[in-house]
C-alpha angles and dihedrals in degrees: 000000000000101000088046086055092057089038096060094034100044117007108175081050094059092054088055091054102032102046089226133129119256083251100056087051090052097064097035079058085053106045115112122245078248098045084048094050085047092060089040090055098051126087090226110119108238103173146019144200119266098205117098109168124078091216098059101044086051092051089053089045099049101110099179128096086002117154129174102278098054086056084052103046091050085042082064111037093050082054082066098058125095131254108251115215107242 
């Protein structure tokens, strides 16, 4: 349900963050709360998670001594990298 949000309320957003073609957000915008229970509901992977390197999830996940910049800044630098093909 979040991804279809920013999908309806910032598309080409939602391609940025999602990694997805403007196609594909077009029809996650356009799913039904049923049709999205129903993909909730299944045990088909539809998504993963683009990050690959242990040193940059723990990094997002250090909670500790975080202030506002260095949001920013991995904010930024997970922006650069590419899409990967699921």
């Amino acid at each position: 349900m979040l991804a279809q949000r920013l999908a309806r309320r910032n598309p080409v957003e939602a391609q940025v963050r999602l990694g997805m073609s403007a196609e594909l957000i077009a029809i996650i915008g356009g799913l039904s709360a049923a049709q999205i229970v129903r993909l909730a509901d299944s045990d088909v992977l539809l998504c993963g998670v683009g990050l690959q390197e242990r040193s940059m999830l723990s990094a997002l996940n250090d909670t500790l001594n975080r202030h506002d910049m260095q949001t920013m800044h991995a904010a930024m630098l997970l922006a650069q990298l590419p899409a990967r093909p699921l």
